[in-house]
C-alpha positions in Angstrom: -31.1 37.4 -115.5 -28.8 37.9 -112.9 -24.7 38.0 -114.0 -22.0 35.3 -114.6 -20.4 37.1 -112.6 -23.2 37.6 -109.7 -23.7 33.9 -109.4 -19.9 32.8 -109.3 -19.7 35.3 -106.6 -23.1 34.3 -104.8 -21.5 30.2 -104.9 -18.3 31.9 -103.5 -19.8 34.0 -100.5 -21.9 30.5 -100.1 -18.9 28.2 -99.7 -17.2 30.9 -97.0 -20.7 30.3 -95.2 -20.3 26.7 -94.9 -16.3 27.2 -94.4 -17.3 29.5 -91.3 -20.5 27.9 -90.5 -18.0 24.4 -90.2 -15.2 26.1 -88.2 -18.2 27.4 -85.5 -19.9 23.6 -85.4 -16.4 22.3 -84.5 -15.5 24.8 -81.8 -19.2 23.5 -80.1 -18.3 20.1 -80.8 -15.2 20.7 -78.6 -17.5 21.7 -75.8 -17.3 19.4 -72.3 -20.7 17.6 -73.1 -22.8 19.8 -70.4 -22.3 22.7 -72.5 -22.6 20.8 -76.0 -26.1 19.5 -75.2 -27.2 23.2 -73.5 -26.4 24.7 -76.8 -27.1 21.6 -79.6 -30.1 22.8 -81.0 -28.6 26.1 -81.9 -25.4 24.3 -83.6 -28.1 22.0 -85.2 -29.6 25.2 -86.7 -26.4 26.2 -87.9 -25.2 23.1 -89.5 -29.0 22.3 -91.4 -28.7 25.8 -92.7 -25.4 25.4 -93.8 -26.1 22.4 -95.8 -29.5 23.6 -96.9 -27.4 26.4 -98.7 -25.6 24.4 -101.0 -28.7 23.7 -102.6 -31.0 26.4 -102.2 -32.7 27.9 -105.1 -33.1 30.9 -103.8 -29.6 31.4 -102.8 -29.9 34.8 -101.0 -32.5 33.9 -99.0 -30.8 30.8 -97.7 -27.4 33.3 -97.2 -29.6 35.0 -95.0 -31.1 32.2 -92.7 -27.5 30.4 -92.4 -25.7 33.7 -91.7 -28.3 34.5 -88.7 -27.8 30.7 -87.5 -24.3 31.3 -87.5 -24.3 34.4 -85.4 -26.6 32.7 -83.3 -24.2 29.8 -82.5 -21.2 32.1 -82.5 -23.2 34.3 -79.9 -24.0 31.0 -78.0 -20.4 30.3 -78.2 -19.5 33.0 -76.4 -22.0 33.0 -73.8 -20.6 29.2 -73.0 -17.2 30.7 -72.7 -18.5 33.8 -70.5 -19.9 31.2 -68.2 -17.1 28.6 -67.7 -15.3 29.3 -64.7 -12.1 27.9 -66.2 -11.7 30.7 -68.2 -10.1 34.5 -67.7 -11.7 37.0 -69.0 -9.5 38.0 -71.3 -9.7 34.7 -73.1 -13.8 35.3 -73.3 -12.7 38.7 -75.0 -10.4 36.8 -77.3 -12.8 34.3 -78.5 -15.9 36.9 -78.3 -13.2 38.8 -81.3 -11.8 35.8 -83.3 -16.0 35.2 -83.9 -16.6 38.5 -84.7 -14.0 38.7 -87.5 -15.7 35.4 -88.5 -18.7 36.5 -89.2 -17.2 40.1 -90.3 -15.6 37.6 -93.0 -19.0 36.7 -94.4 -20.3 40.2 -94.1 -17.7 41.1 -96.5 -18.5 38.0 -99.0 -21.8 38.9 -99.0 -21.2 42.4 -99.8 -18.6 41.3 -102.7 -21.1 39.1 -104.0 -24.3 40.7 -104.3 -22.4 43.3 -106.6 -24.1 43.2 -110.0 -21.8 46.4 -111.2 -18.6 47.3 -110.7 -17.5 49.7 -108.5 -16.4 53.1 -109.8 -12.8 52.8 -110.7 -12.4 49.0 -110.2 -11.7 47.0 -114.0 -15.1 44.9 -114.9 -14.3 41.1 -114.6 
C-alpha cells in the first residue's frame, strides 16, 4: 500500500497539473479567434485531461496523459506565437521560456511526489 505520504504528494503534484494545465488554457483562450480555433482541439485535450485527473483512479497514469497534453498545448502555444507576425522574436523566445519553466514546474512535482523514501540526509515526514 502505497504511503500517506506518497498519495498527499501524488494529490499535490496533481493540483499543480491542473494549476498549470489552467494558466496554459487561458493563454489559448487569449488567442485572436483564427489561432484559437487552429489550435482548440489541442487546448480541448489539455483541459479534459486536466479534469479527468482529479478523479482518476490511477493517478499516475492520468499525471502522465495530462502532462503530455500540456506540453502539447504549451508547444502549440509557441508555434502560434512563432507565426504571428506581430510579434519579435525575442518575445517568441520569452514565451517559448516562461512555458518551459512551466512545465519544468511539474517535472519537479512529479519527481517530489513519486518519492516513496526519503532521500539520504533529508528528515522523514
Amino acid at each position: 500500500m502505497a504511503s500517506a505520504k506518497l498519495l498527499i504528494g501524488g494529490a499535490g503534484a496533481a493540483a499543480l497539473t491542473v494549476r498549470v494545465t489552467r494558466s496554459l488554457y487561458s493563454r489559448w483562450s487569449a488567442l485572436p479567434p483564427g489561432e484559437r480555433e487552429r489550435i482548440e482541439p489541442v487546448a480541448e485535450r489539455a483541459k479534459q485531461s486536466a479534469l479527468d485527473l482529479r478523479g482518476a483512479l490511477d493517478l499516475e497514469l492520468a499525471a502522465l496523459e495530462a502532462r503530455a497534453a500540456g506540453e502539447s498545448l504549451a508547444a502549440a502555444l509557441v508555434e502560434s506565437a512563432a507565426g504571428d507576425p506581430e510579434l519579435e522574436e525575442d518575445e517568441v523566445v520569452f514565451l517559448r521560456e516562461d512555458l518551459a519553466r512551466e512545465l519544468a514546474r511539474l517535472a519537479g512535482a512529479d519527481i517530489k511526489a513519486s518519492r516513496s523514501t526519503p532521500e539520504p540526509g533529508t528528515a522523514p515526514g
